[in-house]
N, C-alpha and C positions, 0 to 999 in steps of 0.2 A: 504494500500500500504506500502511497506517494502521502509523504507528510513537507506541509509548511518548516523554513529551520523556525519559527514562533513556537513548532507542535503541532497545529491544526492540519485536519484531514481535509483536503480540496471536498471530499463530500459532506461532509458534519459542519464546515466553518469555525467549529470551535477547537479548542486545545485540546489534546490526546493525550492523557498520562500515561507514562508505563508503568507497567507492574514494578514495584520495588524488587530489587534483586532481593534472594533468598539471604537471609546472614549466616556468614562464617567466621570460619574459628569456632565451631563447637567442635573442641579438638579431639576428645576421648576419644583412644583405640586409633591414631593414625600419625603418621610421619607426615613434616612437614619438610619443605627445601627451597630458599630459592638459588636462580638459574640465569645465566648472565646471556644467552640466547633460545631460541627455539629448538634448534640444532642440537643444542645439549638434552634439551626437556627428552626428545624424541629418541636419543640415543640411555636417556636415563629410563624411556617408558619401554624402548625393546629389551633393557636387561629386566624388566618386571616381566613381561612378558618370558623370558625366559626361566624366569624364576615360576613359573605357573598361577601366577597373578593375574591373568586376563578379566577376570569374572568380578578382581576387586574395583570400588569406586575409587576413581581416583577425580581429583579435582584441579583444575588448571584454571589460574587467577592473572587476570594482564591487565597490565593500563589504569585507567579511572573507573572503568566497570568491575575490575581487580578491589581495588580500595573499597567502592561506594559497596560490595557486598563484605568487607571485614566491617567495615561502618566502627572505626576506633569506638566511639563514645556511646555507640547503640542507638544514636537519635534516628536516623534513618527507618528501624526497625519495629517502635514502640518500647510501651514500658518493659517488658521481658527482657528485650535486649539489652536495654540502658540497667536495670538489673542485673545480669550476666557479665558486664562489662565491670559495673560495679564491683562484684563480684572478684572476677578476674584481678581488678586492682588490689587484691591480697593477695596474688602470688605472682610469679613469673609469667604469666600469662598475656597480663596486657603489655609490658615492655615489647613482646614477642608479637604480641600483635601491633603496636607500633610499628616496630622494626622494619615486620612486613609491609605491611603499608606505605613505609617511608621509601622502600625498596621497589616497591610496584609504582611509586612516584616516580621513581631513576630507570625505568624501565625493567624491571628485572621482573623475571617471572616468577610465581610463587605455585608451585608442586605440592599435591599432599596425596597422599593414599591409605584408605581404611586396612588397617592390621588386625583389627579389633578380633577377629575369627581367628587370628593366625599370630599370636605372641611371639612365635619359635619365629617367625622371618623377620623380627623387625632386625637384628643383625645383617640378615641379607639385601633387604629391604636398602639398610643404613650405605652396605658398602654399594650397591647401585649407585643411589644418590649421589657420593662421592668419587664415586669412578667415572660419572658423568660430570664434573665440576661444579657438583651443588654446594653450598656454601649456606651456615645458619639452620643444619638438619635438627632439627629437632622427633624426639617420640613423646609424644602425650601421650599417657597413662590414666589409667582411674584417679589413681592422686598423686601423680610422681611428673613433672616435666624432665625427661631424658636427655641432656643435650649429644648428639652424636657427631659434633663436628662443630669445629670454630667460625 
């Protein structure tokens, strides 16, 4: 559908909201990394793949629609997430979602993939990530933030 750049639909004449992105960073049970090209994401998502990870969700975050679905402060989201976020600011958490943030500002991409079924790979999971030039890997835990790389 051809949209006005104000928003509006040439048929409706009025402004067209999108749907708010989904929020992220609800981290339990997944590795997180960011990725300084596509090229690497791609060569990080064939070694998952060969790890027999296909079936896992994995998430790929870019750009301003990157950021606007971490939504730092959770305004974006409602009260749940500005709770969450809340939240988060008692541990290592929101730093980390900062970071990211900051990092999807500079272009850099942010990778995550659900472990949650499979504990035993996030080792393999981790050395992927890094044999691809991820950088900032982290494992979220039920109550543990794992850092797997500087």
């Amino acid at each position: 559908m051809t949209r006005f750049t104000d928003g509006r639909s040439p048929s409706q004449g009025r402004p067209v909201r999108p749907a708010p992105m989904p929020l992220t960073m609800l981290s339990r049970g997944r590795v997180y990394g960011l990725f300084r090209s596509l090229e690497d994401v791609q060569g990080c998502t064939a070694r998952l793949l060969d790890l027999g990870l296909a079936g896992q969700s994995v998430q790929l975050l870019m750009g301003e629609d990157g950021a606007a679905a971490l939504d730092c402060d959770g305004r974006r989201h409602g009260l749940w997430a500005r709770l969450l976020r809340l939240m988060q600011g008692m541990t290592d958490e929101r730093a980390h979602v900062e970071r990211y943030a900051e990092a999807l500002g500079w272009g850099e991409i942010l990778l995550s993939v659900d472990v949650a079924g499979q504990p035993g790979q996030v080792p393999q999971v981790a050395q992927a990530f890094r044999e691809s030039g991820a950088h900032f890997v982290n494992h979220y835990g039920a109550w543990v933030v794992e850092p797997l790389s500087a």
